[in-house]
C-alpha angles and dihedrals in degrees: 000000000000096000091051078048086052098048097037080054090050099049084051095062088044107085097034089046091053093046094052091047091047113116135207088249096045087058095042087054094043088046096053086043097064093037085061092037095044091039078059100046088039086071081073097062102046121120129256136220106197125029110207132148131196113269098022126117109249111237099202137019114283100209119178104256082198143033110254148141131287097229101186094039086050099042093053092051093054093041084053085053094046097048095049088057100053090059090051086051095056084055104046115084079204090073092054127089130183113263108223091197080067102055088039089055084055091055105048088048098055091043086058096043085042089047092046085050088050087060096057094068119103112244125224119254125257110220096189107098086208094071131070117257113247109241111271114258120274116260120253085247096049087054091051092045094052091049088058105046095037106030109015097236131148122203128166121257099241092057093048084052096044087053089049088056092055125099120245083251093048093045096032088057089043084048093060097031090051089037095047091045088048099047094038086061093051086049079068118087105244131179137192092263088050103045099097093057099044089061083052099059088045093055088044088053082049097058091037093052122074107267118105146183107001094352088061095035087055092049097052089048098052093042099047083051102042089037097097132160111284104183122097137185111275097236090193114047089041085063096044086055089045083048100048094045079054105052083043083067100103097223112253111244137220099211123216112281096001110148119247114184117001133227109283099014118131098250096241118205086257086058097058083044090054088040084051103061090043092056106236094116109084139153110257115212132146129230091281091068091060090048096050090048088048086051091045094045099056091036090057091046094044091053085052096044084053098045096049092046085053098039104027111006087170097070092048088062095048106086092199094050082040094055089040095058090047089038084053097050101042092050089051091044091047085056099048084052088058093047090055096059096057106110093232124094087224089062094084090051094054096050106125093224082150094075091076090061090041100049095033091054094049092045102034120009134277097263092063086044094058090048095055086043089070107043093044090048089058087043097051087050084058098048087050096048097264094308097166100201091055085058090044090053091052095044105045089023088055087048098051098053084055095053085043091057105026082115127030132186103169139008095254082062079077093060091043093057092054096053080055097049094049096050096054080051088054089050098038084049095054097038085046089050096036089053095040090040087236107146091183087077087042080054098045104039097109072068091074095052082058105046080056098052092040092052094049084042085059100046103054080053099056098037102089088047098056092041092051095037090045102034092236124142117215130203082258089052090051096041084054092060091038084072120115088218090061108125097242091043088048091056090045096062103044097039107032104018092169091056092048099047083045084053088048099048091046081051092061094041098046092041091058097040087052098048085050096059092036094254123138104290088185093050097048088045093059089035086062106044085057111036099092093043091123088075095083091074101071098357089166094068089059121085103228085053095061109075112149083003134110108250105243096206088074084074089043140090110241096233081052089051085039098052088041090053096044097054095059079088092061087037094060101040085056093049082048095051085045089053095036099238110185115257087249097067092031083069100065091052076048111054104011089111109028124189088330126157122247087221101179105054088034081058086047101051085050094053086052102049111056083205133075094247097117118105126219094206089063101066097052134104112250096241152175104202115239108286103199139036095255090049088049095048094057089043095061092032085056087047096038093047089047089054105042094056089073090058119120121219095341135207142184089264099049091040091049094046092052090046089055092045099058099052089044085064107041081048089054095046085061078243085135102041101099085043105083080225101152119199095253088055080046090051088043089048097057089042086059104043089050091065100045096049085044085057089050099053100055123191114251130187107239113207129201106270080229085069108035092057083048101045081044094052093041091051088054096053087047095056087041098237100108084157088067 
């Protein structure tokens, strides 16, 4: 009885409490919403001139009041010369263009087989006991094994044999000469029809260069089987010449007070086509049916004011977020509205209502989705006069893309979602028409499969426009710069390598702690591989990037070091704003290290002042502290990587402990309190972080290295290379 008291109570403060949070903006938005919404339901409103049915006898002449254009007469025609074309284009090598992902493919193939051959060669030995002994050379079988597995290559054993006896000199001049002829011939422009002979002329260069016996023999294997067609179709010419054969189709008019259908003649689905261009077809409705979408319209907006200010007030107090979600819904009910008016009773059915719950769940979150679902799936009902399973397809079929792509992991995930999407519309259609005894929705249920596909189509499509429009970063968006190609990564790997495997390990460890204490793993993942992007200004001041180096802070002042390691944070928020990194992942270059202090070389700049003149304050970072749980995350998983690896011989005990440690002391340092981390997501996190460094410490069974020369020389005699 109390808690129906409490709620009744509550349901009481809600309204007052909305209203008195209501901005200006929030009712401009909301007004501009219902004026687009209630502009598209009007059309239904909107009076007619003439009343036929298919099927029925005229009962006067229907003559054009107006010249125009016979839509469904012109657009099969240029669809018949576009057609036409196309067929002319898949024929013509002048259509075709060389496709350069092909040839790089190529290249990046041949450099890993010729990588994995290179292994197979014997080192020399290193007599000085000072320096580490190079691994010892990959067995023929090992070689064979891993063609097979990574590249799919065959190549006899006795080759292979031949290439591991050969000196680095003698294989590294085989590896260019096989490289350069390989990659000559895909420079080449080769189609399916040449293929043949291209990997002829590479076999004759071959035998005309200088290689001979295995080493030729190996050359001309890997290249027949890497030389591929490298041609593919010019989209886009190819649509500039459909689209040209189209606009050459004169339009076919229906010409002023030409008569239509005659007087006594059964109206055929053509006639209301033709009736329709002319304008004489129109829905008929009178004034109360302004005033009930006006009432429908502001219902519908006011339930998912409510909602959002129960389940995401937030959003609703984001005006962008706020003009997305309206932008959203009146473009898929816009496109409902011009569904609706296809003369064909399959139009409704292949309406992509899905694509509200799909864009509004990448770009916001499934619980405004949801939202949105409902209230598009009322509005679509009204755009179809009240068809209810029009209105069932867009509920449960909406609700169903956000559950789909709730989480994503790649961009064929979208495509996926929609094959989903379309076969619960194929189900819901036949139960509905099973149910309703309507065997037009039987009929017309594949239309569902395509609605699906065509929702998730769309959406790929209109992704990068509302992220870039709205300044919201997707889970795409983030699986694009989670790409090793990306330009910064790119650069991180290649000039400051340390840097970019320590990004890649925080990455592990925050994704996992994220996705522990329900945060966003994804999210945590990209923060991390950019966070210390700042590094490649000046990598060889940084530790991890100074193998086989002098360390150049041992000639330096420690405010000097400590002013070098801190603005790698402005460093990398100005790389970020070159590359145009989203706010979302600049944060975490921002705010990974807080206000933090730079303890050793602060240590080391009191050791070295017998006063008291050094300042703590100068040897922090600038700040601000992480702000959110995926930016504090990365910030304990880049403090907690850098630690363990100084660990000897660890343990779960040891690794756990200094997990523990060091969130105790960023907790303690108030470097989380701007974070919402709560100590059961602290406790998750370590967790977390335990069994991924565990992981990452992998037990290994150490031999003696007597038997392990002895096991390695008796191995040899066994495989009868004792040369190798």
């Amino acid at each position: 009885m109390k808690r129906k008291k409490k709620n009744s109570s509550k349901q009481k403060q809600l309204w007052p409490q909305l209203l008195k949070e209501t901005t200006i903006r929030q009712l401009l938005l909301g007004g501009i919403i219902a004026t687009l919404l209630l502009a598209i339901l009007f059309l239904n409103a909107l009076p007619q001139e003439v009343q036929v049915e298919v099927g029925q006898v005229a009962r006067k002449d229907l003559a054009a009041p107006i010249t125009a254009v016979n839509t469904v007469e012109t657009e099969r025609l240029r669809e018949e010369a576009a057609r036409h074309i196309v067929l002319e284009a898949n024929e013509d090598p002048s259509y075709y263009l060389k496709n350069p992902a092909i040839v790089l493919r190529v290249e990046e193939s041949i450099t890993g087989i010729l990588n994995l051959l290179r292994l197979g060669i014997e080192p020399e030995p290193v007599e000085d006991p000072g320096f580490e002994q190079v691994p010892e050379a990959l067995s023929v079988s090992e070689m064979d094994r891993r063609l097979i597995r990574d590249w799919k290559m065959e190549i006899p054993k006795p080759i292979l044999e031949a290439l591991s006896a050969q000196s680095y000199a003698e294989f590294d001049q085989f590896a260019q000469i096989t490289s350069d002829l390989v990659l000559a011939t895909m420079e080449e422009r080769i189609s399916e029809d040449g293929l043949r002979d291209a990997r002829d002329a590479f076999e004759a260069n071959v035998e005309a260069g200088s290689l001979r016996g295995e080493p030729a023999q190996a050359a001309t294997i890997i290249g027949r089987q890497l030389i591929q067609s490298n041609l593919v179709l010019d989209t886009e010419k190819v649509n500039q010449a459909r689209q040209e054969a189209r606009d050459a189709v004169e339009p076919v008019r229906i010409m002023q007070g030409e008569i239509i259908v005659r007087k006594g003649d059964v109206v055929r689905p053509e006639h209301i086509s033709l009736l329709t261009d002319v304008g004489l077809i129109k829905t008929s409705r009178d004034y109360g049916v302004f005033v009930g979408m006006i009432l429908s319209v502001i219902a519908m907006l006011a339930l998912m004011g409510v909602s959002l200010h129960q389940e995401r007030p937030e959003v609703l107090k984001n005006g962008t977020q706020l003009a997305l979600v309206g932008s959203v819904l009146v473009t898929v009910v816009a496109i409902g509205k011009l569904f609706s008016l296809i003369n064909w009773p399959g139009a409704a059915y292949l309406n992509p209502s899905a694509l509200l719950g799909l864009l509004l769940t990448l770009l916001i979150d499934a619980r405004v989705a949801n939202i949105a679902t409902i209230v598009l799936a009322i509005l679509l009902g009204l755009v179809f006069e009240m068809n209810s399973a029009i209105t069932i397809l867009a509920l449960i079929g909406g609700m169903v893309a956000v559950l789909s792509v709730s989480k994503v992991s790649q961009r064929g995930d979208l495509m996926r979602a929609g094959f989903i999407v379309g076969g619960v519309n194929v189900v819901l259609m036949i139960i509905l028409g099973l149910v309703g005894q309507n065997t037009e929705l039987i009929i017309h249920s594949y239309l569902g499969l395509l609605a699906g596909v065509l929702a998730s189509i769309v959406t790929i499509g209109a992704l990068p426009y509302l992220e870039s429009l709205f300044k919201i970063t997707s889970p795409i968006r983030l699986l694009e710069l989670s790409n090793p190609n990306h330009p910064l990564l790119r650069r991180l790997m290649l000039e400051a390598p340390g840097t970019y495997h320590h990004s890649i390990l925080v990455g592990n460890l925050a994704e996992a702690a994220a996705e522990s204490i329900g945060a966003d793993g994804l999210l945590a993942r990209v923060g991390s591989h950019y966070h210390d992007i700042g590094k490649l200004r000046r990598p060889y001041f940084f530790v991890e990037n100074q193998v086989g180096k002098d360390n150049p802070h041992d000639k330096m002042a420690p405010s000097l070091s400590t002013l070098i390691i801190t603005s790698h944070v402005k460093d990398g928020v100005e790389l970020a704003s070159e590359f145009k990194l989203p706010p979302v992942v600049t944060q975490f270059i921002a705010q990974h290290h807080g206000t933090d202090l730079v303890r050793f070389f602060y240590h080391k700049a009191v050791e070295a002042c017998d006063d008291d003149s050094v300042e703590e304050r100068d040897f922090r970072y600038l700040g601000p502290k992480p702000q959110g749980k995926e930016v504090a995350i990365v910030s304990l998983a880049d403090a907690t990587e850098a630690a363990v690896r100084s660990i000897s011989k660890p343990n779960p005990g040891k690794i756990e402990g200094l997990v523990r440690k060091i969130i105790k002391d960023r907790l303690n340092s108030g470097e989380l309190d701007e974070s919402d981390l709560t100590f059961q997501d602290m406790d998750r996190i370590a967790t977390a972080f335990t069994k991924v460094i565990m992981g990452m410490f992998h037990s290994r069974v150490e031999y003696p290295e007597r038997i392990t020369k002895e096991e390695i020389e008796g191995k040899k005699a066994k495989n009868g290379n004792p040369d190798k």
